[in-house]
N, C-alpha and C positions, 0 to 999 in steps of 0.2 A: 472451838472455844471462842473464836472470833466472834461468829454470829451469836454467843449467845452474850459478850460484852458488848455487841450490837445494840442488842435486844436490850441490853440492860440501861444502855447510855440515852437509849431511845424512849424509855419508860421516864428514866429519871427529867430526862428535858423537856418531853412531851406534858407529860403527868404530874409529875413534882410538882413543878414552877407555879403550873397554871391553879392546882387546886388548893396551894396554899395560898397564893394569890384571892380564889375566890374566898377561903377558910376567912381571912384576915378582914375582908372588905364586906362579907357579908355574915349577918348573926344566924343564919341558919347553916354556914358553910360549912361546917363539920357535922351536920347532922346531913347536908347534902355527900357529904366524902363518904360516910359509914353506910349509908342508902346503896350507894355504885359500888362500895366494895364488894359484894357478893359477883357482880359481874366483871369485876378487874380481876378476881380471883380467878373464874370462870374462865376467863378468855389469856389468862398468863397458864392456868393450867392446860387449856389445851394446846399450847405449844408445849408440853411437856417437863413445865416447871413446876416441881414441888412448893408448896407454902405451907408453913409450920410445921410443927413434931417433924422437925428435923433428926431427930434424933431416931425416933422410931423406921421414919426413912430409910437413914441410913444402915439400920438393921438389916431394915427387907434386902436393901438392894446391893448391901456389900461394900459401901463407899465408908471410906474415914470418917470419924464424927469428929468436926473441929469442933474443940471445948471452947464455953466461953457464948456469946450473941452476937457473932458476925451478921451484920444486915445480910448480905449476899454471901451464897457458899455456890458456885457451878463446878462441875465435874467435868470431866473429858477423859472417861475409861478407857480407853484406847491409848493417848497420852499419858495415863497417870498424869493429869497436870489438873489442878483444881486451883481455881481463881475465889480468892477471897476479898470482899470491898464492903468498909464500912464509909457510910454516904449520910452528908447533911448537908441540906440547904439554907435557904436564906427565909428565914422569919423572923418572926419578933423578938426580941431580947438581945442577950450578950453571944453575939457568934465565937468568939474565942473560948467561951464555956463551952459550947457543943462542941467546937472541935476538937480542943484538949482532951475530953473524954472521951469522942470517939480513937484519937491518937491512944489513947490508954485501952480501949479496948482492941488498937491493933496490934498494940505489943504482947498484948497479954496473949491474944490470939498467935504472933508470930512464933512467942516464946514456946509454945504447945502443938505444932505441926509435926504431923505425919511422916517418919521416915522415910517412907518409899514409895512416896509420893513428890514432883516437883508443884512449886504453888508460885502464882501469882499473886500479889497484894499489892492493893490500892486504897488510897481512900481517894472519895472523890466529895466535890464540893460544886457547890449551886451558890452564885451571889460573890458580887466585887468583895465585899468587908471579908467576908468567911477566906475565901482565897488568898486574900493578901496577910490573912493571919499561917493559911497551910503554906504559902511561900516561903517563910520563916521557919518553916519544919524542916525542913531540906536535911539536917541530919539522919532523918529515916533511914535513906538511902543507906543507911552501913546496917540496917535491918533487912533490907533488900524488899522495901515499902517505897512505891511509887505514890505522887501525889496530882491529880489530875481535878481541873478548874472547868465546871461546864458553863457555856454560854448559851445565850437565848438559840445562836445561829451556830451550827453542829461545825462548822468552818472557823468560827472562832475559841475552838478549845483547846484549852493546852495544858500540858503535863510542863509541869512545876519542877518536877523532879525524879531522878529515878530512871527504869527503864520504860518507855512506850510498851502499849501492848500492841498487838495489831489489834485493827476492828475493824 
């Protein structure tokens, strides 16, 4: 489970930042993001991550279906331990809107978890303003919702709140 929140922390820092970055600066930047998608798809598949019809997935393969549009669902069948992270960065607009909703769709998510299964939850967040609005969320934590701030440099991130995961 570590390496695949590795993976995931490395996606969002690497990938996020920078393509929303081009999106915003440049007017063809979102027709450049939907172009690469086929190949970001491509190449997070073959490290062995599913991307959509999560559901139908989870048919095939026997895993819980968490209700609800968590951005991230990872498994670890050996563990029974499944990590769930709803993630928004730093663009344009009002950051405490995106966050508040994504907070609404962790609870809702929290509230509908798998018995016999343990889970990890997180939200995580891209951008000074966004963070300093999840700072203030700090009551999750009686959800047992962790809340983690990424930074440009992987050495300067930190968890807000909650318990650390390893990675």
């Amino acid at each position: 489970m570590a390496g695949v929140f590795a993976l995931i922390l490395i996606l969002l820092r690497r990938g996020v930042p920078e393509l929303r970055v081009k999106a915003m600066k440049h007017a063809n930047g979102k027709k450049n993001m939907r172009a690469d998608a086929p190949l970001v798809r491509s190449a997070i598949e073959d490290l062995g991550v599913n991307i959509g019809n999560r559901k139908q997935w989870c048919k095939l393969t026997g895993h819980p279906y968490i209700e609800g549009d968590p951005d991230i669902v990872a498994y670890d069948t050996q563990r029974r331990l499944c990590l769930i992270a709803e993630v928004e960065g730093a663009s344009s607009g009002q950051p405490e809107q995106k966050l508040y909703k994504a907070i609404g769709q962790m609870v809702r998510t929290a509230s509908n978890l798998p018995v016999d299964w343990r889970h990890l939850l997180v939200i995580v967040v891209y951008g000074e303003r966004i963070g300093t609005h999840l700072q203030r969320a700090h009551a999750l934590t009686k959800l047992g919702i962790s809340g983690l701030a990424l930074a440009d440099d992987a050495r300067e991130d930190r968890w807000l709140f909650g318990e650390p995961f390893p990675v």
